[in-house]
C-alpha positions in Angstrom: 27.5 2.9 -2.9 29.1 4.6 -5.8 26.7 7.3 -7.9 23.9 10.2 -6.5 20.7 8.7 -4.8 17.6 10.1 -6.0 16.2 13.2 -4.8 12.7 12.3 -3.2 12.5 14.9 -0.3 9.1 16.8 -1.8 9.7 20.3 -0.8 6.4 22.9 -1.6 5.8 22.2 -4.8 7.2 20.2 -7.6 5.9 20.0 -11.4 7.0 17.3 -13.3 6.2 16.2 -16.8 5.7 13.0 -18.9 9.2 11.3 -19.5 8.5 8.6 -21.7 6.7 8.4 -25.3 3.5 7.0 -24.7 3.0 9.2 -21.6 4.2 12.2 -23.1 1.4 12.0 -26.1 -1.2 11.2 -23.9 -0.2 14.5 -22.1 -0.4 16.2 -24.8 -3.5 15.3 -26.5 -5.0 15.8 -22.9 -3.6 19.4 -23.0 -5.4 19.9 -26.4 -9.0 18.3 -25.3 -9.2 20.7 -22.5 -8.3 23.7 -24.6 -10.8 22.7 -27.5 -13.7 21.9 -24.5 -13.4 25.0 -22.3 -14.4 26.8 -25.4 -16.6 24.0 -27.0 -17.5 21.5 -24.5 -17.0 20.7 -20.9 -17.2 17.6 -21.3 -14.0 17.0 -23.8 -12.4 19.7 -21.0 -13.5 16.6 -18.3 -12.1 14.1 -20.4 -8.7 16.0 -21.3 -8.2 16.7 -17.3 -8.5 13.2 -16.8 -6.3 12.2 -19.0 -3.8 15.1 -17.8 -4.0 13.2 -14.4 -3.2 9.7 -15.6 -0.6 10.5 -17.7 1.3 13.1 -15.5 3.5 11.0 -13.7 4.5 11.1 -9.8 7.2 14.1 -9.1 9.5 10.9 -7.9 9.0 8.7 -10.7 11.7 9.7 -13.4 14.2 9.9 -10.5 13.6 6.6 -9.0 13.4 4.9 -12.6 16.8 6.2 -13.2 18.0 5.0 -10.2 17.0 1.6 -10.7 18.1 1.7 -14.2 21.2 2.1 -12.7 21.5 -0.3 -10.3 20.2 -3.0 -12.1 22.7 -3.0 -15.1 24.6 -5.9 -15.3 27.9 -3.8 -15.4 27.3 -2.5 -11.2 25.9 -5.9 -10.2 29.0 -7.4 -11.3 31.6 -4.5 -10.3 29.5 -4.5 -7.0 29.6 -9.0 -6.3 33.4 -8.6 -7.2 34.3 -6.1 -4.8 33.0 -8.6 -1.6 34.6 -11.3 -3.4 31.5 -13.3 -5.3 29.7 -13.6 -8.8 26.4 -11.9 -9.3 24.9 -14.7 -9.8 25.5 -15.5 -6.2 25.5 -12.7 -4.7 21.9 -10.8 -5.9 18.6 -12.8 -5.4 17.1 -13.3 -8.6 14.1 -12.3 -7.3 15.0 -9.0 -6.4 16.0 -8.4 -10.5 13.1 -9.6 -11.8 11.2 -6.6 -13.8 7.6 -8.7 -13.4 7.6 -8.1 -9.4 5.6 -4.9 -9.3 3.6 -6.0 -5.9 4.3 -3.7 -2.6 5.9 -6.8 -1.2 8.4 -7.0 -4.0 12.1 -5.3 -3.8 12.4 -2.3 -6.4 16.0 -2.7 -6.1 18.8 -5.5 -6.1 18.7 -7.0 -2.6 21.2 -9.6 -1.5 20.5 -13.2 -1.6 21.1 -16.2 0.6 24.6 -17.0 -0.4 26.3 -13.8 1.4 24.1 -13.6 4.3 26.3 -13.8 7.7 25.1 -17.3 8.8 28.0 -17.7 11.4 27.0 -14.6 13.0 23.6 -13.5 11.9 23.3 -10.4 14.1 26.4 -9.2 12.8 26.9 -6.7 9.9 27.0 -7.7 6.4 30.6 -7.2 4.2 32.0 -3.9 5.2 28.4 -3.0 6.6 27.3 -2.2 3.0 23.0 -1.1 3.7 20.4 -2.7 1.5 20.1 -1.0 -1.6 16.2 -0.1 -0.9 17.2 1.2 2.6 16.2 4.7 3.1 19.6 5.7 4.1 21.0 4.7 0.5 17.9 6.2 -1.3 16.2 8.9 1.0 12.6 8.7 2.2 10.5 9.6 0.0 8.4 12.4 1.3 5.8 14.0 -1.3 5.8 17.8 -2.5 2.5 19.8 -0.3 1.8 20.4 -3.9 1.9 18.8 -7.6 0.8 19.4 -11.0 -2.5 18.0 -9.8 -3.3 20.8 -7.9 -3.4 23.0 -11.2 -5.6 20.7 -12.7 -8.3 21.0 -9.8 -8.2 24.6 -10.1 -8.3 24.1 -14.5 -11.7 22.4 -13.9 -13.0 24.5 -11.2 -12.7 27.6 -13.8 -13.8 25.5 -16.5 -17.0 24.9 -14.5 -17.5 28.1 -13.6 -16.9 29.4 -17.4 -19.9 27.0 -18.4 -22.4 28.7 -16.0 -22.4 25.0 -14.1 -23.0 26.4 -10.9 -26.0 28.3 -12.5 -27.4 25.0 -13.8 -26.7 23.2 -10.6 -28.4 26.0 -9.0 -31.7 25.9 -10.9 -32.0 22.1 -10.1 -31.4 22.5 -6.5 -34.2 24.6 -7.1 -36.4 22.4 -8.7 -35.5 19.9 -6.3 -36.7 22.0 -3.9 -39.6 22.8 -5.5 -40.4 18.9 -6.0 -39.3 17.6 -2.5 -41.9 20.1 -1.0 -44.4 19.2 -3.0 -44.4 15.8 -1.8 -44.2 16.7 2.0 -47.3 19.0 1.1 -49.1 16.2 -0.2 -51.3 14.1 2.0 -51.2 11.2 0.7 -49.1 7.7 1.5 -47.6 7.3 -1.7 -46.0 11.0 -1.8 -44.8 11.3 2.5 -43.1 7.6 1.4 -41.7 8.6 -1.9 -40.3 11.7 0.6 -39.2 9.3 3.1 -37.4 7.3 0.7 -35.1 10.2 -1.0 -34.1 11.2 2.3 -32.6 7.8 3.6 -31.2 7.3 -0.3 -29.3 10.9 -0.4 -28.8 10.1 3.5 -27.3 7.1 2.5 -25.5 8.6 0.1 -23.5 11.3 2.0 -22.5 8.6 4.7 -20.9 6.6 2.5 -19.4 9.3 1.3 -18.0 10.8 4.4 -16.6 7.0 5.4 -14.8 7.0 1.9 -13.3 10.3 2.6 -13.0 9.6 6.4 -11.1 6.0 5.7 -9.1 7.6 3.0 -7.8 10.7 5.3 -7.0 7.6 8.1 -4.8 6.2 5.7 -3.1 9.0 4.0 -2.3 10.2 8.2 -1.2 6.6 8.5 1.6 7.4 5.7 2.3 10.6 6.8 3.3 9.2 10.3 5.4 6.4 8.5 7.2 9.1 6.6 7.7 11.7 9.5 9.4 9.0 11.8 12.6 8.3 11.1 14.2 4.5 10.0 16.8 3.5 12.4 19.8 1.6 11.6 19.4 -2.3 13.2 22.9 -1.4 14.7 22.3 1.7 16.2 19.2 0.8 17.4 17.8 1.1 21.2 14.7 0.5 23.9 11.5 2.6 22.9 9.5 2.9 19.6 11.7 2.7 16.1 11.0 1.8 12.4 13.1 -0.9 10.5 13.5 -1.5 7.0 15.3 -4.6 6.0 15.5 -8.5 4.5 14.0 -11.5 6.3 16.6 -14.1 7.3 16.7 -16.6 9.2 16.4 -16.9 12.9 17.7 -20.1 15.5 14.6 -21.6 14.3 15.3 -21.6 10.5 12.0 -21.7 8.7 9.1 -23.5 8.5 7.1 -25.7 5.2 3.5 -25.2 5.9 1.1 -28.2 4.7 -2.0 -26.0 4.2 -5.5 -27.3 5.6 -2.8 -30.6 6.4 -2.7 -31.7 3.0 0.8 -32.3 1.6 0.1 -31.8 -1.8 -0.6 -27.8 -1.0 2.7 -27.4 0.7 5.1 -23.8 0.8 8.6 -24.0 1.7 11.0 -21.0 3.6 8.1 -19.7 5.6 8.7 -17.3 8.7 4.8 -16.1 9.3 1.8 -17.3 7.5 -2.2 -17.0 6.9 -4.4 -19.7 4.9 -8.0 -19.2 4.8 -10.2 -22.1 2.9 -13.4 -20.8 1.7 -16.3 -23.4 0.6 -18.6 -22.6 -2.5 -22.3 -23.4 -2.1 -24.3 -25.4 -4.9 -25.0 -22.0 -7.0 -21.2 -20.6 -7.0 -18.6 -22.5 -8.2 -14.4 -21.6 -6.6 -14.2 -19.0 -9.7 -17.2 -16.9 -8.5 -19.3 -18.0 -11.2 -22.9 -18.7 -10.7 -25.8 -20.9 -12.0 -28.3 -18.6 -10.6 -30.6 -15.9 -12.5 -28.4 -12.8 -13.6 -30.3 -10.4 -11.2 -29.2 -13.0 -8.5 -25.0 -12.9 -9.5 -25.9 -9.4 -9.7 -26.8 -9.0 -6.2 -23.8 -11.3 -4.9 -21.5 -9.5 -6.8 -22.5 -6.1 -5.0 -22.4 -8.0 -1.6 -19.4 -9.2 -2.1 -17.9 -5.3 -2.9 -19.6 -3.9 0.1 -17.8 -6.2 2.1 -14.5 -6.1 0.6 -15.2 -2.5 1.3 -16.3 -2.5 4.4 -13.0 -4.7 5.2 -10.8 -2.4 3.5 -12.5 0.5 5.7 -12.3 -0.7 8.7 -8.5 -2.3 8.7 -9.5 -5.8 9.5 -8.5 -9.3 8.0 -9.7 -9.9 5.0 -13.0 -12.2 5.7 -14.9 -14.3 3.2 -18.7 -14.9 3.3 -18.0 -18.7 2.6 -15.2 -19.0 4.7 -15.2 -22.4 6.6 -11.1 -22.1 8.2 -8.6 -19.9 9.0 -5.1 -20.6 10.6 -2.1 -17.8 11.0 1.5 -18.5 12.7 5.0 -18.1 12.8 8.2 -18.2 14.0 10.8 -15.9 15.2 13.2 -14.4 12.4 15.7 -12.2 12.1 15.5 -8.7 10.2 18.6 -7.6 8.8 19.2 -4.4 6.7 23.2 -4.6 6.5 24.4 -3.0 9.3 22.8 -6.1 11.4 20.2 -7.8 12.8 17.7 -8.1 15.2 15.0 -10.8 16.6 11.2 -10.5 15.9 8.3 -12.0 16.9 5.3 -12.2 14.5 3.7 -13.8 17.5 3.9 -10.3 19.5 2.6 -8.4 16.1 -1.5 -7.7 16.2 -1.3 -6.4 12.8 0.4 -8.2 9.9 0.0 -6.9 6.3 0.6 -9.1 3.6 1.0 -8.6 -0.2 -0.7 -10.7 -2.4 -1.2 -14.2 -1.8 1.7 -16.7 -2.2 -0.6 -19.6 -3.8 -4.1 -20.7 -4.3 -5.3 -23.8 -4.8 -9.3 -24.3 -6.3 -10.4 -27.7 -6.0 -14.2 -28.4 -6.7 -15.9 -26.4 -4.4 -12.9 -25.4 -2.5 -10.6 -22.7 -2.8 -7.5 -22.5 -0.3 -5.5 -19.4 -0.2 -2.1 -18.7 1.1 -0.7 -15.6 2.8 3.1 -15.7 3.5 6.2 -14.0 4.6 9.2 -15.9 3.4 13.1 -15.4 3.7 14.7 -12.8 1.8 11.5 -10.9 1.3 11.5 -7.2 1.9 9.9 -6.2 5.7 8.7 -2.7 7.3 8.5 -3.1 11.1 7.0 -0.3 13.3 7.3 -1.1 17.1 8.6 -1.9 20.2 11.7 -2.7 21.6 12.6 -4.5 24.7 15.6 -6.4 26.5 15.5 -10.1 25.4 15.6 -12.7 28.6 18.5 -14.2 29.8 17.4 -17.8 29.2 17.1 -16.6 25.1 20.7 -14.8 24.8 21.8 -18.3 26.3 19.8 -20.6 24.0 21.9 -18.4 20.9 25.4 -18.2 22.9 25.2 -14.2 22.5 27.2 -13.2 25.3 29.3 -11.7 23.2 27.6 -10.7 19.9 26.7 -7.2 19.3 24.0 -5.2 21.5 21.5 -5.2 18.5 21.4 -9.0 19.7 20.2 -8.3 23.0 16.9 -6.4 22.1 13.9 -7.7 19.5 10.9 -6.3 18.4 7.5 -6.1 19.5 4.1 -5.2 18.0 1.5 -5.2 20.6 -0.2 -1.9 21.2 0.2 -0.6 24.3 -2.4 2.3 23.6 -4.7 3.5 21.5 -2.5 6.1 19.5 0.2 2.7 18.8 0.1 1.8 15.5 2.7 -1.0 15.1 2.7 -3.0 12.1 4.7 -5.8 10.0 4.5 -5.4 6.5 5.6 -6.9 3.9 8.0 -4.5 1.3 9.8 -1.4 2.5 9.1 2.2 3.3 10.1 3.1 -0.5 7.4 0.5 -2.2 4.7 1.6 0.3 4.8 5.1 0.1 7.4 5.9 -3.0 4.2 7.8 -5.1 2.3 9.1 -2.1 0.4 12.7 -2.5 0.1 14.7 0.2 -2.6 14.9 2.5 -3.5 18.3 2.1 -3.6 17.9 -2.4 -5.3 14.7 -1.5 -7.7 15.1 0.8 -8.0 18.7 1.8 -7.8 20.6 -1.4 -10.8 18.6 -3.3 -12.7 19.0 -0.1 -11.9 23.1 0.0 -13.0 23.0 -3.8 -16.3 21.5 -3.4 -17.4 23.6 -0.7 -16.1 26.6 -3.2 -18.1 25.4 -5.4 -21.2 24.5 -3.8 -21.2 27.7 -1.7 -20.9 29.6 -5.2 -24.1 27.8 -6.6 -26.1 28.3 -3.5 -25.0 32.0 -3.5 
């Protein structure tokens, strides 16, 4: 590929600034709110450092817009078809060009489509072994900066506090809290030991969650971090032992499969490789679009179970589960992922973890609600797992004697132990983790802060 790839290796620290014109006054008026409330009002300073952190954008952002500015212009999709001999129209997937596909399991860049793929000889490397555009060879991974411009803006609020005589103010009322908290432990009665009982399990309460927000979110940015630090191998250069794949679901011997969800041809999905559908059934009170015929407190109270648990399912990794869920079915086939250098067999089967994006279709009728997960072909795939030797009777079922060695091997994703964390996911290694932060301006540096800052008002 002709032209510079984007710079996305994050170094110690990087500052970048607004780049377009609706960011770039938002900036600024968020620079001006925190200059008129550190000297007027901390809470205009609050609201400007917000703003300062939604408008500043990632330090990889301008780089990888230009990039795909680039890519996508008609002019190199053209120039690029005609130099393997087709038409853009047949050679990109529309899909892959369309600006509305903003999902993690959407390409961010032109990916081929089903006209040039290598059907004769699927393990084989595409025309003159040109990579997927998205491939982190062509682009780089991205790995973030230990520090951004939002490290400066925790330490502009941590002076700002400080100027205001917070920590003095949050010092008197740990004070009077004190004061009140053991006045009710002195007091003999029911009413104030229970009222005493009761603030500890709600501040108790309080901290655990907490500390499983912060815990969970550490899990996940380590997760990243281990994505990043190993290195994507190339299909065709790959070997036995643990590896990371980026690259386009195609077809395997099997083809693909049209799933008739809950067996009911009318809710039917076509160019399937893996799949979930889970069919959820409404009671009397709450109709498929949540809404309820019930006494506000009542929705109230559903709709706060219904966040706890999407929280609790978001904290612990797990499948998604609904409360009203009544079916759930999940299969697949094997497939072949390809990132232009060549392919190689997996098998969803041998995967314990699956991560799709958002769901391919849902279907409400009445009281029902169907919803379908899916992995389809030509849609972007990080694999992180195994590789073994593929049996004899297989490499005879596809005539491979002599194809390529990448033939010979497929993946795995079973766990062998605890520290394993293979996954399939749908998207690549640059729509996962493209505008990651590091863990340490995260997770770490709010944490140092708030003991800084606690310690101070206590002192």
């Amino acid at each position: 590929m002709d032209g510079k790839a984007p710079e996305v290796d994050g170094r110690f620290f990087i500052a970048t600034l607004p780049y377009t014109q609706n960011t770039q006054i938002g900036w600024f008026c968020g620079v001006l709110l925190y200059m008129y409330g550190f000297f007027f009002s901390p809470f205009w300073a609050l609201a400007g450092l917000v703003l300062l952190f939604l408008t500043t954008p990632h330090p990889f952002a301008q780089e990888l817009s230009l990039f795909k500015e680039k890519v996508t212009t008609q002019s190199y999709l053209e120039s690029y078809a005609e130099e393997r001999g087709f038409t853009s129209e047949k050679y990109w997937m529309k899909q892959s060009l369309e600006e509305s596909n903003d999902d993690a399991g959407d390409w961010n860049f032109p990916a081929p489509s089903k006209n040039v793929w290598n059907k004769e000889n699927p393990y084989d490397e595409d025309y003159e072994g040109s990579l997927l555009l998205e491939h982190p060879y062509m682009i780089g991974a991205p790995k973030p900066p230990l520090l951004t411009l939002r490290a400066v803006y925790f330490t502009l609020g941590l002076i700002m506090l400080q100027y205001w005589g917070v920590l003095a103010a949050l010092k008197h009322n740990l004070e009077t809290f004190g004061f009140f908290f053991g006045f009710l432990l002195d007091d003999n009665s029911n009413e104030g030991l229970l009222f005493a009982v009761l603030l500890v399990i709600v501040f108790g309460y309080i901290a655990l969650y907490l500390l499983l927000l912060m815990s969970s979110m550490l899990n996940k940015l380590i997760a990243n971090m281990n994505m990043i630090d190993l290195p994507t191998t190339l299909v065709s250069e790959a070997s036995e032992g643990e590896v990371e794949f980026i690259g386009q679901v195609r077809p395997g011997p099997h083809g693909s499969v049209k799933v008739f969800v809950d067996d009911n041809p009318e809710m039917a999905c076509p160019n399937l490789v893996c799949f979930e559908w889970v069919r959820e059934d409404f009671s009397d009170e709450v109709d498929a679009q949540g809404r309820s015929s019930d006494s506000f407190f009542s929705e109230q109270m559903r709709v706060v179970n219904r966040l706890l648990k999407n929280f609790a399912d978001w904290l612990f990794i797990r499948d998604t589960m609904h409360s009203e869920e009544s079916a759930r079915q999940r299969g697949g086939i094997p497939f072949i992922l390809h990132d232009g250098s060549g392919g190689i067999r997996v098998e969803p089967s041998m995967f314990s973890q699956i991560s799709y994006r958002d769901p391919l279709k849902v279907w409400n009728v009445g009281k029902t609600r169907w919803t379908l997960y899916g992995l389809q072909l030509g849609d972007p795939i990080y694999i992180r797992g195994g590789l073994i030797s593929r049996s004899k009777k297989e490499l005879a079922e596809e005539k491979l004697v002599d194809a390529p060695s990448n033939s010979k091997i497929k993946v795995i994703g079973k766990n062998v132990t605890p520290e394993q964390e293979f996954v399939l996911a749908q998207g690549s290694e640059h729509s996962i983790l493209a505008y990651t932060y590091s863990v340490f301006e995260t997770f770490y540096l709010p944490v140092i802060y708030l003991l800084l800052f606690l310690i101070m008002a206590i002192a």
